[in-house]
FIMITI-577004 format. One record per residue: residue number from 0; residue in three letters; chain; x, y, z of N, C-alpha, C, O, CB in turn. Coordinates in steps of 0.1 Angstrom, whole numbers, plus 5000, padded with zeros to 4 digits. Glycine has a CB too. Layout:
BEGIN
MIZA   k   r c  n_u  n_v  n_w ca_u ca_v ca_w  c_u  c_v  c_w  o_u  o_v  o_w cb_u cb_v cb_w
MIZA NUM Ala A    X    Y    Z    X    Y    Z    X    Y    Z    X    Y    Z    X    Y    Z
...
//
This chain:
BEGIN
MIZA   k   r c  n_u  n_v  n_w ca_u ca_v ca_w  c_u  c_v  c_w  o_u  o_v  o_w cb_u cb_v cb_w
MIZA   0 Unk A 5008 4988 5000 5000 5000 5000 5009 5012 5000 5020 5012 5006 4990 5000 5012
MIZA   1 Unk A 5004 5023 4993 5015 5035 4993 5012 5043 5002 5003 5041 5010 5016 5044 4980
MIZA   2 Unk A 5020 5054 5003 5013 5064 5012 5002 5073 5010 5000 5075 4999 5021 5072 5016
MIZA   3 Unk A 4994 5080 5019 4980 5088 5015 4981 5097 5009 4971 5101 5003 4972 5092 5024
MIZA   4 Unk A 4995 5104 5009 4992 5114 4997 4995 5118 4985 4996 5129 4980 4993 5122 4998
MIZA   5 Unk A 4996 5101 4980 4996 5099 4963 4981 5091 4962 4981 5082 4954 5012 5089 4955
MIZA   6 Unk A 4972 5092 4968 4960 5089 4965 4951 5102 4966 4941 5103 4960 4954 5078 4974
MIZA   7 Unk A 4957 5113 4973 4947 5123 4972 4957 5131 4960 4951 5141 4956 4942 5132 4990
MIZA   8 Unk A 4969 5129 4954 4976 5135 4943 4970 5128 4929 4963 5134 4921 4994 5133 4945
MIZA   9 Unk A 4972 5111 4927 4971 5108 4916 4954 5097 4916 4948 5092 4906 4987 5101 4911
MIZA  10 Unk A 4951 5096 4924 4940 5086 4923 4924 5093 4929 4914 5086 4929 4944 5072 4933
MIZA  11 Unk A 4924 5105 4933 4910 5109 4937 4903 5121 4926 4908 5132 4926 4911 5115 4955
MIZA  12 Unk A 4896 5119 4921 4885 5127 4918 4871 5126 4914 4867 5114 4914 4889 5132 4910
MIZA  13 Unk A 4865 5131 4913 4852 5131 4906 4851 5118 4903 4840 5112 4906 4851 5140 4895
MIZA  14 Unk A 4861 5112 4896 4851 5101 4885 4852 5090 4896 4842 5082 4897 4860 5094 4864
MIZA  15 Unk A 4864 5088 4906 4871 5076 4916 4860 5070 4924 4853 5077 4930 4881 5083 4928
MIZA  16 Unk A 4857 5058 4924 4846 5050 4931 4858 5044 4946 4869 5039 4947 4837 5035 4919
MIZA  17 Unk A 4849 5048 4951 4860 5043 4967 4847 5031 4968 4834 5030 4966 4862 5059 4986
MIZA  18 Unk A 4860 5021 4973 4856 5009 4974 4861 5005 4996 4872 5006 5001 4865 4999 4958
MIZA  19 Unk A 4849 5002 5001 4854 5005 5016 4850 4990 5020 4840 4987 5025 4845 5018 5027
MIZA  20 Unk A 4861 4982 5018 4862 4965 5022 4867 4961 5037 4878 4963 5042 4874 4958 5012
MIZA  21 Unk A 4858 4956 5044 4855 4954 5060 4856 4938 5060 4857 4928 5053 4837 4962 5067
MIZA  22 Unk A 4855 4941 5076 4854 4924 5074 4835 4926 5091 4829 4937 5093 4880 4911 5083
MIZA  23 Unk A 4832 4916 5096 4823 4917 5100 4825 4905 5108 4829 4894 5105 4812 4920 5091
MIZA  24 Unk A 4821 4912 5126 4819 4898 5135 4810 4886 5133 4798 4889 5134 4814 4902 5148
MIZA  25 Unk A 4812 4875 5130 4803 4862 5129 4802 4856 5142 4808 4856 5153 4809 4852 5120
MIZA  26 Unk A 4792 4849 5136 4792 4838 5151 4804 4830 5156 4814 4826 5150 4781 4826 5148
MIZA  27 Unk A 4801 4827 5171 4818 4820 5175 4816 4807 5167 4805 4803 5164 4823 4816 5196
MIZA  28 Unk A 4829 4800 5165 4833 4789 5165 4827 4781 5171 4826 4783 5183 4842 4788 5166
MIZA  29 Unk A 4821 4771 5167 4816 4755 5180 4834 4751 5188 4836 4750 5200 4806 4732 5166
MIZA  30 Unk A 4842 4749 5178 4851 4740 5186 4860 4751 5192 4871 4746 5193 4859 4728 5176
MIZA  31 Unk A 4858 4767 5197 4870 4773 5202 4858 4787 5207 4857 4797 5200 4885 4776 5189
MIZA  32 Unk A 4852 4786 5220 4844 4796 5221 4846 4806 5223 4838 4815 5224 4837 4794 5227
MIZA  33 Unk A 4863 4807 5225 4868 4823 5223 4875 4831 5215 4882 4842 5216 4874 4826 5231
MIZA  34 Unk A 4869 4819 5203 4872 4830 5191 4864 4832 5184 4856 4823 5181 4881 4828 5182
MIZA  35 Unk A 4862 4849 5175 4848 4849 5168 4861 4854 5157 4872 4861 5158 4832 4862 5176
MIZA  36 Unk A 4853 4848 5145 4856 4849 5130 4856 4861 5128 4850 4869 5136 4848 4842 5121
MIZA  37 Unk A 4860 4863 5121 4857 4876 5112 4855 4872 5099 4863 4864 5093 4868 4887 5111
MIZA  38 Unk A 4843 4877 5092 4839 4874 5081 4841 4884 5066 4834 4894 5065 4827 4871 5083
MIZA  39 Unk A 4848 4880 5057 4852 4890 5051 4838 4891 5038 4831 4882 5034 4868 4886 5047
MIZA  40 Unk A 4838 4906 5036 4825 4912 5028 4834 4914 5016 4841 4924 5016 4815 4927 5035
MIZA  41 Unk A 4834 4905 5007 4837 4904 4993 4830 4912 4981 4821 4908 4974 4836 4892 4991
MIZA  42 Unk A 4839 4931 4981 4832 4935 4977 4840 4938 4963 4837 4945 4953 4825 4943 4985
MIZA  43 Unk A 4852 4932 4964 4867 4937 4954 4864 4929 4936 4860 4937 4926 4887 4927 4965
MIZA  44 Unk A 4865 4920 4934 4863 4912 4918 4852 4918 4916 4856 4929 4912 4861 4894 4916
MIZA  45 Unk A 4841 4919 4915 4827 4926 4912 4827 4939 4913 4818 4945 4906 4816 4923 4921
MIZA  46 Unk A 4836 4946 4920 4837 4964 4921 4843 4965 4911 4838 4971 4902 4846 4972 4933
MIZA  47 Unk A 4859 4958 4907 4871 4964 4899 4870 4962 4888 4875 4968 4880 4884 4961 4903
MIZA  48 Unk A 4860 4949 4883 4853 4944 4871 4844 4961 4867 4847 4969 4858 4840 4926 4875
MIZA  49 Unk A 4835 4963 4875 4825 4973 4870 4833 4986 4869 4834 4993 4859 4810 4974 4880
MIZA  50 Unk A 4837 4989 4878 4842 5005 4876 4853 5006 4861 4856 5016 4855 4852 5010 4892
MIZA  51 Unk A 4856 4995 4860 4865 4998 4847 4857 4995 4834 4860 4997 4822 4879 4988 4847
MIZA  52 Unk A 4844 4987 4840 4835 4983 4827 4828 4999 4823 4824 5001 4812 4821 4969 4832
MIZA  53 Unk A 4830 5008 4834 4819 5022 4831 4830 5035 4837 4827 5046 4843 4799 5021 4844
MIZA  54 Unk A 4843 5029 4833 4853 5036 4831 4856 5045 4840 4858 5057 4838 4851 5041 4822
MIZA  55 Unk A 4858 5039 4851 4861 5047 4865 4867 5042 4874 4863 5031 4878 4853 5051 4871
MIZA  56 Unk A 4880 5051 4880 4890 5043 4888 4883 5040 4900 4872 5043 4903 4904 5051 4892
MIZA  57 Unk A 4894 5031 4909 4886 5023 4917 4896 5027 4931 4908 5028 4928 4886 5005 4913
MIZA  58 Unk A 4893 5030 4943 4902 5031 4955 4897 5028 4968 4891 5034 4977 4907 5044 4955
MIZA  59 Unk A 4906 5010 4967 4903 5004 4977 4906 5007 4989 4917 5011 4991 4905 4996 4975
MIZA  60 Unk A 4895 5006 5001 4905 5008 5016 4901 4997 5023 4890 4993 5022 4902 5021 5027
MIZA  61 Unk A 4911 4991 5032 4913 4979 5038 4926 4977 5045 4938 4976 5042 4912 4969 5029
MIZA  62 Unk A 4918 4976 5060 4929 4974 5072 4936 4960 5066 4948 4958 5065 4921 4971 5090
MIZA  63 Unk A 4928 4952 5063 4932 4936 5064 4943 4935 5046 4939 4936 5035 4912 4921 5065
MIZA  64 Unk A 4955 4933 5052 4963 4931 5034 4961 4919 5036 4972 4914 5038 4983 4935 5028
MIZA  65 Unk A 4951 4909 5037 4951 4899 5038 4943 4899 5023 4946 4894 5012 4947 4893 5051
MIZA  66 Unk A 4936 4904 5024 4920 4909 5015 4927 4914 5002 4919 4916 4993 4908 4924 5023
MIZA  67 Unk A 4937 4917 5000 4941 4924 4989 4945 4912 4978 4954 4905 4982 4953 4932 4994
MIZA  68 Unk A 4941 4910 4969 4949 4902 4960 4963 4905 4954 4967 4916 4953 4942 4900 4950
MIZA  69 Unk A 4969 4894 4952 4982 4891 4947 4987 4906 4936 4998 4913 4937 4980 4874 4939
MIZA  70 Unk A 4979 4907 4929 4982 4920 4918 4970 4928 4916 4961 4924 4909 4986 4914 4903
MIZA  71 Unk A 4968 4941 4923 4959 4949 4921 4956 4953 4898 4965 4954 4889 4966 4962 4934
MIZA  72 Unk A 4945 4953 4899 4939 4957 4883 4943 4967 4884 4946 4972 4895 4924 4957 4879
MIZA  73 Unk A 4945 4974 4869 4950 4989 4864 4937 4996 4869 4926 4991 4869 4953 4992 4844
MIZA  74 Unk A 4939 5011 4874 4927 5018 4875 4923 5012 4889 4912 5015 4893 4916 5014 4862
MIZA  75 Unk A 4931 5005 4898 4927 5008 4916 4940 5005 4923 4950 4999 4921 4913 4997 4923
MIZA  76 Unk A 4933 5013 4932 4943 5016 4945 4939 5013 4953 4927 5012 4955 4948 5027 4949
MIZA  77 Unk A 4952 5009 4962 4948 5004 4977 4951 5015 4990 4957 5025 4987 4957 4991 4981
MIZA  78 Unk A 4947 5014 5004 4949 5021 5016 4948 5012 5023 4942 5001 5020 4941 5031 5020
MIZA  79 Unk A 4954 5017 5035 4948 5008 5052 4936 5020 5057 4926 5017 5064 4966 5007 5068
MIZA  80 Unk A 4938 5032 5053 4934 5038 5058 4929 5053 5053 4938 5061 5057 4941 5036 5066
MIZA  81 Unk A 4920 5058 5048 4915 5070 5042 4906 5082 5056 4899 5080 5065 4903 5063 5028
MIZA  82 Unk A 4911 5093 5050 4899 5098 5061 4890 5106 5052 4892 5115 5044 4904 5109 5074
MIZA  83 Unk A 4876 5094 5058 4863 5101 5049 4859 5111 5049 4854 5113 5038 4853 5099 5051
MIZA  84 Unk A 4859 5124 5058 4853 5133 5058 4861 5142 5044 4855 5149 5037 4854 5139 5073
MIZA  85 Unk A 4875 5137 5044 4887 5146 5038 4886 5141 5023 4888 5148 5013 4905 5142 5047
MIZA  86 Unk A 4882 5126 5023 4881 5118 5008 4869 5121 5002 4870 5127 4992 4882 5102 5009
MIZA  87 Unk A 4858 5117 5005 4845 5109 5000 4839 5120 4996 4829 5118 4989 4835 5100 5010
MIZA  88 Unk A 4842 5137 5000 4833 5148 4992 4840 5151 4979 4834 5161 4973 4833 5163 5001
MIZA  89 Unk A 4849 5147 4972 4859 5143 4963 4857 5134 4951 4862 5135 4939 4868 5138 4970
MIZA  90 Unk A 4847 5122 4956 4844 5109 4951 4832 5113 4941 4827 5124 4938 4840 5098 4963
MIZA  91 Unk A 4831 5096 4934 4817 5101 4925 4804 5089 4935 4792 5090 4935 4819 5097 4901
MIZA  92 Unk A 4813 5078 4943 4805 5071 4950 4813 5060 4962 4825 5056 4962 4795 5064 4940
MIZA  93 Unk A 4802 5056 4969 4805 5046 4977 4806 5035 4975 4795 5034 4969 4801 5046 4984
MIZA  94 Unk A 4813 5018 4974 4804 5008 4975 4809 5003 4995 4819 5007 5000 4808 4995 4959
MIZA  95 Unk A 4801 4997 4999 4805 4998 5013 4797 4981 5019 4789 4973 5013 4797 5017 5021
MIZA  96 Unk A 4801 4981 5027 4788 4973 5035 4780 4972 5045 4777 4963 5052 4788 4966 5038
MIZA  97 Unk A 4775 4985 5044 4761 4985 5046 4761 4993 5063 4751 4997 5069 4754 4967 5045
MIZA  98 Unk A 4775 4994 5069 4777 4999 5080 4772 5013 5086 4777 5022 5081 4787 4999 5081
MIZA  99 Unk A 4763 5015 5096 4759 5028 5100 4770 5040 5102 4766 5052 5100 4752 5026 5111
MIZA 100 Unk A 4779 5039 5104 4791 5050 5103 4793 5046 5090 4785 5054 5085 4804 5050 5112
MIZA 101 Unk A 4798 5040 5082 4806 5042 5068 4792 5049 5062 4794 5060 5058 4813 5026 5058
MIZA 102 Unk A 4780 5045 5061 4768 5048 5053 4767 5068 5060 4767 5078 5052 4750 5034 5058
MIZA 103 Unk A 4765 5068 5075 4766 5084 5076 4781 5092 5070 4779 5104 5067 4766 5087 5093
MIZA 104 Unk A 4789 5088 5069 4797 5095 5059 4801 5098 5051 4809 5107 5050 4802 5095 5058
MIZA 105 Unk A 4795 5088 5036 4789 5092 5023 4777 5100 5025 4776 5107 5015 4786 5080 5015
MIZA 106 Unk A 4766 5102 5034 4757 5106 5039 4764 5123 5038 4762 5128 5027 4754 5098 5052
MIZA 107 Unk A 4768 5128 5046 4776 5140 5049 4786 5142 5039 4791 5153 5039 4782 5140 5061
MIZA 108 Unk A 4791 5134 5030 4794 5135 5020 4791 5138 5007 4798 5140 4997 4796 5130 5020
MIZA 109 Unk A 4773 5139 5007 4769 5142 4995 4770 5127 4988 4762 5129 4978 4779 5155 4987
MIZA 110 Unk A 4774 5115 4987 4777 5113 4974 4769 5096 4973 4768 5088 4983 4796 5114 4972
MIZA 111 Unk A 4766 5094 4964 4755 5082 4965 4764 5069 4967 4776 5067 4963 4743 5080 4951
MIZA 112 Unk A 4754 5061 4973 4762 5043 4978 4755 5033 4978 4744 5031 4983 4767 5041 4992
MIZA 113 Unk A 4765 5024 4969 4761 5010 4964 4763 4998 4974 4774 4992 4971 4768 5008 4952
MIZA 114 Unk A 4756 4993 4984 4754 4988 4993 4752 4972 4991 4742 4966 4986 4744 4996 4999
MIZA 115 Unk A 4770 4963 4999 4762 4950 4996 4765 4943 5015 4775 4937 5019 4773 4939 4980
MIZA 116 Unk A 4753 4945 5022 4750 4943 5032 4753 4927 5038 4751 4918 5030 4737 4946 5031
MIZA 117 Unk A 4757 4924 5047 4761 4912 5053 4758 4907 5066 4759 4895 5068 4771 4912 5053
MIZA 118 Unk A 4755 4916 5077 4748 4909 5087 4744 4924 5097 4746 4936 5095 4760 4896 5094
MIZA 119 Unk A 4737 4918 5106 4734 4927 5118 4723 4940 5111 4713 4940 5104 4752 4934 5125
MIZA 120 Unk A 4730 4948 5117 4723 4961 5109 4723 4968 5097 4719 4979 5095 4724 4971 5114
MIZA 121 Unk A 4729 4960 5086 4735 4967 5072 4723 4959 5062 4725 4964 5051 4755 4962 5068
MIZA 122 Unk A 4716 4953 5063 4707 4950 5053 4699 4960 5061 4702 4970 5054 4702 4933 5051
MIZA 123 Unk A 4689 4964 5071 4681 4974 5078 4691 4991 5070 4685 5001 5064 4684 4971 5101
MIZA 124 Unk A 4701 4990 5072 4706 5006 5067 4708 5004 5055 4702 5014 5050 4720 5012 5073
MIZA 125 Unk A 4713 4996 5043 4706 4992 5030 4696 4999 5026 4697 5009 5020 4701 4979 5030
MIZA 126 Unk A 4680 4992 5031 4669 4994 5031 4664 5010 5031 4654 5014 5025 4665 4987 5039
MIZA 127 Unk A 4672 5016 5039 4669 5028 5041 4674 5036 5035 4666 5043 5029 4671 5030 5050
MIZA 128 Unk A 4687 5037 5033 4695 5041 5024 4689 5045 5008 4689 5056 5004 4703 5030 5023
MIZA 129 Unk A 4684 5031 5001 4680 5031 4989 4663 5037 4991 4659 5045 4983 4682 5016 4983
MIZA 130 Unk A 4656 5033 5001 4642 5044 5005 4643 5057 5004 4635 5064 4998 4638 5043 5021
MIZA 131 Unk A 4653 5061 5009 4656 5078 5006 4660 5086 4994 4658 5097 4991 4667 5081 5014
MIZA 132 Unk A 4666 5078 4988 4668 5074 4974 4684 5079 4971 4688 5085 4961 4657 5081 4962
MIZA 133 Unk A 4694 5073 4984 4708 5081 4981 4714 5063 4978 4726 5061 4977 4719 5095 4999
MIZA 134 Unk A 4709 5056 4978 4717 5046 4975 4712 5031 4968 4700 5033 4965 4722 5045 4987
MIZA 135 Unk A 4715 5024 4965 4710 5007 4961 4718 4997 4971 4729 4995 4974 4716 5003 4944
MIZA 136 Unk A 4706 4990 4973 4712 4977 4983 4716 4966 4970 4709 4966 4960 4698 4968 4996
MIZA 137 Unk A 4725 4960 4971 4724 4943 4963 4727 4932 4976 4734 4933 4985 4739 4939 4949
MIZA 138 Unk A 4719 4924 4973 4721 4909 4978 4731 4905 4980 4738 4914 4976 4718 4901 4972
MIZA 139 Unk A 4739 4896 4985 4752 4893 4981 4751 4878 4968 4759 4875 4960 4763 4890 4996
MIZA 140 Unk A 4739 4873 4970 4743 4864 4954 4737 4871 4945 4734 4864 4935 4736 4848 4952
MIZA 141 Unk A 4735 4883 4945 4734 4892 4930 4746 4904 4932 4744 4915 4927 4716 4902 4927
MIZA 142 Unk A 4755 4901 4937 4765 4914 4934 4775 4905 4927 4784 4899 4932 4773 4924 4948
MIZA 143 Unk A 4771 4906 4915 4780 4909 4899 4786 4919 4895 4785 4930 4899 4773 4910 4888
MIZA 144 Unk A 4796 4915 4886 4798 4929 4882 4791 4934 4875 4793 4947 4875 4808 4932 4877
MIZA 145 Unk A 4781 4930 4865 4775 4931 4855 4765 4943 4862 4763 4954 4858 4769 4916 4850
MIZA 146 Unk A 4759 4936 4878 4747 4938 4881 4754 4954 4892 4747 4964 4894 4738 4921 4889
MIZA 147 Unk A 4769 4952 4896 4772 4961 4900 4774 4976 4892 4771 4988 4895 4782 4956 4905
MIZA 148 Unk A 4780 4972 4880 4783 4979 4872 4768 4992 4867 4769 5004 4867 4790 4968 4862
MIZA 149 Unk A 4755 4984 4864 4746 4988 4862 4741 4997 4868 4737 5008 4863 4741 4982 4860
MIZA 150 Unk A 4740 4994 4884 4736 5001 4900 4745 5011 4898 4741 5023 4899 4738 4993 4916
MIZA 151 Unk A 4756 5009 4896 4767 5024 4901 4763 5034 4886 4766 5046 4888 4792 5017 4904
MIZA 152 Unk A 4760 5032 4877 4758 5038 4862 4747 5046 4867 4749 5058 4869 4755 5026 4848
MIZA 153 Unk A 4733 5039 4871 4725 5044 4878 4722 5053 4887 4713 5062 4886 4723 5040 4881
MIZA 154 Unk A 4732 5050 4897 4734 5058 4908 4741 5072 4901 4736 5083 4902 4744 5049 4919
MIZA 155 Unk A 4753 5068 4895 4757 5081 4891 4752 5089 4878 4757 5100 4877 4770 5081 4891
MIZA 156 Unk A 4745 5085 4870 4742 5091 4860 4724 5100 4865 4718 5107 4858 4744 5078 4845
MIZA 157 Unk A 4719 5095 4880 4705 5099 4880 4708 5114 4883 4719 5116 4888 4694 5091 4890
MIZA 158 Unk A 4698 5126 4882 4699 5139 4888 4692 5139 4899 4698 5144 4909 4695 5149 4880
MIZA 159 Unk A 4681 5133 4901 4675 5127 4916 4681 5125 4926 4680 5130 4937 4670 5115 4916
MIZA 160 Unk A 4691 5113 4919 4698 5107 4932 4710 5120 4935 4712 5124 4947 4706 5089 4929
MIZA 161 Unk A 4715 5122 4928 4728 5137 4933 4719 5149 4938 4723 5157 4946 4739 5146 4917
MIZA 162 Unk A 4706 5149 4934 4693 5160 4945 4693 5156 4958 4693 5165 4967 4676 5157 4942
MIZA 163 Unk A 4694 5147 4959 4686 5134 4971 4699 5138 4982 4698 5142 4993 4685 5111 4964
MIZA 164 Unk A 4713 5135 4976 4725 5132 4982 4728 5147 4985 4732 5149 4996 4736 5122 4973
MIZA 165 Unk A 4728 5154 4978 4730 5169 4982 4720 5176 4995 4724 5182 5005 4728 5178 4968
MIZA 166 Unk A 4710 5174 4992 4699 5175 5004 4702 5171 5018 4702 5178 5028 4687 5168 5001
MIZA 167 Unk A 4704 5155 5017 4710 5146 5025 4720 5156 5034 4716 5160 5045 4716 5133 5017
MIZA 168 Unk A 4732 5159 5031 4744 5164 5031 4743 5179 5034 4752 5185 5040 4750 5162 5018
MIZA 169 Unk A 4734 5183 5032 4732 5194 5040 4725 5195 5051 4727 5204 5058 4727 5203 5035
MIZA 170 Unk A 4717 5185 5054 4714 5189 5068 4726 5182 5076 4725 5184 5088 4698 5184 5073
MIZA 171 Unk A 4732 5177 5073 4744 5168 5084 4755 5176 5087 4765 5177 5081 4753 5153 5077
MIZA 172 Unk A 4751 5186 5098 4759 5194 5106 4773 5185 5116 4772 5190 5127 4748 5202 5116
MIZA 173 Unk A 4781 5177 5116 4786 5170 5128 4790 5182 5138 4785 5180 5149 4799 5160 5125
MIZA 174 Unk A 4795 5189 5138 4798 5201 5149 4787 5208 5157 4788 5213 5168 4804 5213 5142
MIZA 175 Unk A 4774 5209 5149 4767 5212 5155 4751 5199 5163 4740 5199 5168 4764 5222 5145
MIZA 176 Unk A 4761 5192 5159 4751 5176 5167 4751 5178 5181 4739 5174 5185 4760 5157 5165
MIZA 177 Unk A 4757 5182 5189 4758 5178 5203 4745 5190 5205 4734 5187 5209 4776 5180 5211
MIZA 178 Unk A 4750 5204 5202 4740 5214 5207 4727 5208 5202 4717 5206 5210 4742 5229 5202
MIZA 179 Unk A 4725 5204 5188 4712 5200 5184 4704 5188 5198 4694 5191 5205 4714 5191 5167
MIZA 180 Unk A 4710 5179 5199 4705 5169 5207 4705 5177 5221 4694 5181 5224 4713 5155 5206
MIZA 181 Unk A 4714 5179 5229 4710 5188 5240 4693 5201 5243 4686 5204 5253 4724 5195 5238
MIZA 182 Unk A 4692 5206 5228 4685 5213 5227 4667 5205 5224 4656 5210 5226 4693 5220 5217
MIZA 183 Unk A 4672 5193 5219 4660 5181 5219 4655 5176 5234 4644 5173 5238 4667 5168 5210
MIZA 184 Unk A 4667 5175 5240 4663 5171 5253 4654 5177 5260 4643 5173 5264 4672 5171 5259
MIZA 185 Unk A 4661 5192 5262 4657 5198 5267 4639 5202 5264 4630 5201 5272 4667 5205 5265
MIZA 186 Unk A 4639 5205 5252 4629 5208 5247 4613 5195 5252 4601 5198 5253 4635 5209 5232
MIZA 187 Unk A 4620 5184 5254 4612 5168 5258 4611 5174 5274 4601 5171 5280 4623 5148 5254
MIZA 188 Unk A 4620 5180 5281 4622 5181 5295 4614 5189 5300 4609 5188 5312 4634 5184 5298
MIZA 189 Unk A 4611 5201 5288 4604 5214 5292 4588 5207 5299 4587 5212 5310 4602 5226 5274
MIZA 190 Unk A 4578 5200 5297 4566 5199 5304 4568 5190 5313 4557 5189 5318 4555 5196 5296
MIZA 191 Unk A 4578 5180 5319 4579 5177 5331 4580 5190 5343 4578 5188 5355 4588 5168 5331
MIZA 192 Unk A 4584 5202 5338 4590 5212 5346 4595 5203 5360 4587 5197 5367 4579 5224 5349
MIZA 193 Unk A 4607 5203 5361 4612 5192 5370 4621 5202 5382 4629 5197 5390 4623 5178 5360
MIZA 194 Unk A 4618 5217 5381 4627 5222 5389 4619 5221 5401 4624 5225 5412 4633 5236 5384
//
């Protein structure tokens, strides 16, 4: 992996699909009950196939170089480590899985996400996601590249969905979250009058 600032020099713009490869707690083992798997969300052959099928670089991030194959494809890059806030307003999309922090930071990002969900709460944030209309869920036995390639073409060629994601993106103050919720409280607190 190179260092971060020949991805924000030669690999990020507009057209760059960031690709955000996790892995996800599974159930423990029967024969070792103090180890829990980690299950890896295979989102890399089906990403790097499509983004080059609809002509757009690819920039992978992933703690685990385990996950990395032997010879990265022309047209992507790798990281251990990107910072979203600094990357993803830059990008033309997400593909991710399905995680409530990675999904709020394309969120505040403006930028639409192609969602292949794997356990716990990421098929539920999926669902929602694509309800609002900033993103598409796939299955994981329909994430093709064929079927990937199509969703992300979609995603980025609609004016809706870059309406949708810009709207989104503006109300997501993070600096101003704490006062907001304090000010919610409060506001719920006001008819107990509790002084």
């Amino acid at each position: 992996m190179r260092p971060l600032y020949e991805v924000l020099a030669r690999n990020l713009d507009s057209h760059t699909i960031v690709v955000a490869q996790g892995q996800t707690f599974g159930a423990r083992l029967a024969h070792d009950k103090h180890r829990v798997p980690l299950v890896t969300i295979h989102l890399q052959p089906a990403t790097f196939e499509a983004s080059s099928e609809i002509r757009r670089r690819a920039l992978l991030i992933t703690q685990y170089p385990d996950q990395l194959p032997p010879l990265l494809p022309d047209g992507v890059a790798a990281f251990a480590h990107v910072p979203f806030p600094a990357v993803l307003p830059h990008c033309a999309a997400l593909v991710h899985h399905g995680g409530i922090g990675t999904a709020a930071q394309a969120l505040a990002a403006g930028i639409p996400q192609l969602v292949r969900p794997a356990a716990f709460d990421q098929p539920d944030n999926a669902v929602r996601l694509q309800r609002i209309g900033v993103g598409w869920s796939i299955r994981p036995s329909a994430f093709t590249s064929r079927v990937v390639a199509h969703r992300l073409h979609m995603l980025l060629e609609s004016a809706d969905v870059a309406a949708k994601c810009r709207a989104y993106a503006a109300l997501i103050h993070p600096a101003a979250g704490l006062a907001r919720a304090c000010e919610a409280i409060e506001e719920v607190m006001k008819p107990l009058d509790l002084a």
